[in-house]
C-alpha positions, 0 to 999 in steps of 0.5 A: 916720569923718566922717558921710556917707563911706560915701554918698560912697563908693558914690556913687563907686562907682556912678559909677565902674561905670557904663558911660557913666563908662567910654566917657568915661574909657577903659580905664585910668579915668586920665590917662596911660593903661597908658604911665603904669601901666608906668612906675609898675610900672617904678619899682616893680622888679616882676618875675615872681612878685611879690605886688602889690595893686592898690587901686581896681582898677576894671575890672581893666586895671592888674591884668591889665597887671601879671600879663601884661607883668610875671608879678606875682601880682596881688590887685584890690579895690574898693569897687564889687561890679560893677567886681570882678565885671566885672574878675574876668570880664576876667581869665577872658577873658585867661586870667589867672585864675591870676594875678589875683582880684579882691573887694570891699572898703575901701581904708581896712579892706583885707581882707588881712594884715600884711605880705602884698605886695612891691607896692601900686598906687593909681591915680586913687583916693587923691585920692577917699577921705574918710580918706587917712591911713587908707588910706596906714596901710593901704597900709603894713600890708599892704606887706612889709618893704622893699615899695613903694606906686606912686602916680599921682594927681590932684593940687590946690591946693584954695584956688585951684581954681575953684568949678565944681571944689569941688562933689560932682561934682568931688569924685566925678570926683576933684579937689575932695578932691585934695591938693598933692603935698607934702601926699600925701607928708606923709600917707605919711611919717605912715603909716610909708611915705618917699617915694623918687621923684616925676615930673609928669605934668600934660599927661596930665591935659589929654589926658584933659581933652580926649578927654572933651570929644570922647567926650562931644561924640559921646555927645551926639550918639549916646546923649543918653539914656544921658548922661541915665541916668547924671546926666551934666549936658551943659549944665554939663560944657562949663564944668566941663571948660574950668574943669578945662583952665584950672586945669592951665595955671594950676597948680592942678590937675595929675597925678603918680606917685609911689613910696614905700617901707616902711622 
């Protein structure tokens, strides 16, 4: 592992637990929101009593989605103890606790054995880890025979992305580290994992890119300080966020689902 990964993957995590993070983001913390998590699970068969692993499971909404719309047993981890702990108490709040547990933990040394799921999901998080082979080599070890790994990412042509979208923050909000779809499928394959279908959704990118702009505009106006508190820099988002627009209409940054399978 490269130096420095470990600060890189707390620093996602603090972001990603922070409550100004999520008024910006939303429930879901993705593009295409829960209508995209049920085509992913839709794409995946899932059906009652299915044991799936939600890998990056934030604050539980794609877990607690797929124990009540799809009756799957569901295991969340991530890497944030607060978001696990936060997800844990959402599913005590909807009385999924007999369907749903969540724990803390790396995407690249899951806490779980071989073979253990007919499912893995990963939403808005392979584009962040520092070792994507390591966590696709995980994703197939811990998938059963046959077992499917439902995907939807960011997706980038890192060459062509504007210097506003290639710094640390960038790469925290999920884009400086993103990968052109062929490459994803090439990191899978290389993990064992081959790849039966692939949809863009780059128009779910430019929502999300516009309700932040619109949740920050009011947080500037409403909670200036908590936008302080959390490092959120107002004065440069506005041009990060028009970067962020222009690049998906140029094709250089985009979003897709995608799903593959353990042989």
């Amino acid at each position: 592992m490269m130096a420095g990964d470990d600060d890189l993957k707390a620093c996602c995590a603090a972001a990603y637990s922070s409550d100004v993070v999520a008024l910006l983001l939303g429930d879901s913390y993705h593009p295409g929101g829960t209508g995209l998590t049920r085509r992913l699970a839709d794409g995946l068969g899932l059906s009652t009593g299915h044991r799936v692993l939600d890998v990056a499971s934030g604050r539980g909404t794609t877990a607690l989605l797929l124990a009540d719309a799809y009756g799957a047993r569901v295991d969340g981890v991530d890497y944030s103890p607060a978001n696990a702990a936060l997800a844990q108490g959402a599913a005590a709040a909807t009385g999924l606790t007999e369907q749903v547990a969540f724990t803390t933990g790396d995407a690249e040394q899951l806490p779980y054995p071989d073979g253990m799921f007919d499912a893995v999901v990963c939403e808005c998080a392979l584009c962040a880890f520092p070792d994507k082979a390591q966590a696709a080599a995980e994703f197939a070890r811990v998938l059963k025979p046959g077992g499917r790994l439902g995907i939807t990412d960011v997706t980038a042509a890192p060459a062509r992305l504007p210097a506003e979208l290639s710094t640390l923050a960038a790469r925290i909000a999920c884009i400086a580290d993103a990968r052109p779809l062929p490459e994803y499928q090439q990191i899978l394959a290389a993990a064992g994992l081959r790849t039966l279908r692939t949809e863009r959704h780059d128009q779910a990118m430019t929502r999300m890119i516009d309700q932040i702009e619109a949740r920050l505009n009011l947080l500037r106006i409403t909670a200036p300080a908590r936008l302080t508190q959390a490092c959120v820099d107002v004065e440069t988002a506005p041009s990060v966020l028009n970067a962020a627009r222009g690049a998906v209409s140029d094709g250089a940054l985009g979003y897709a689902l995608l799903v593959a399978e353990r042989p």
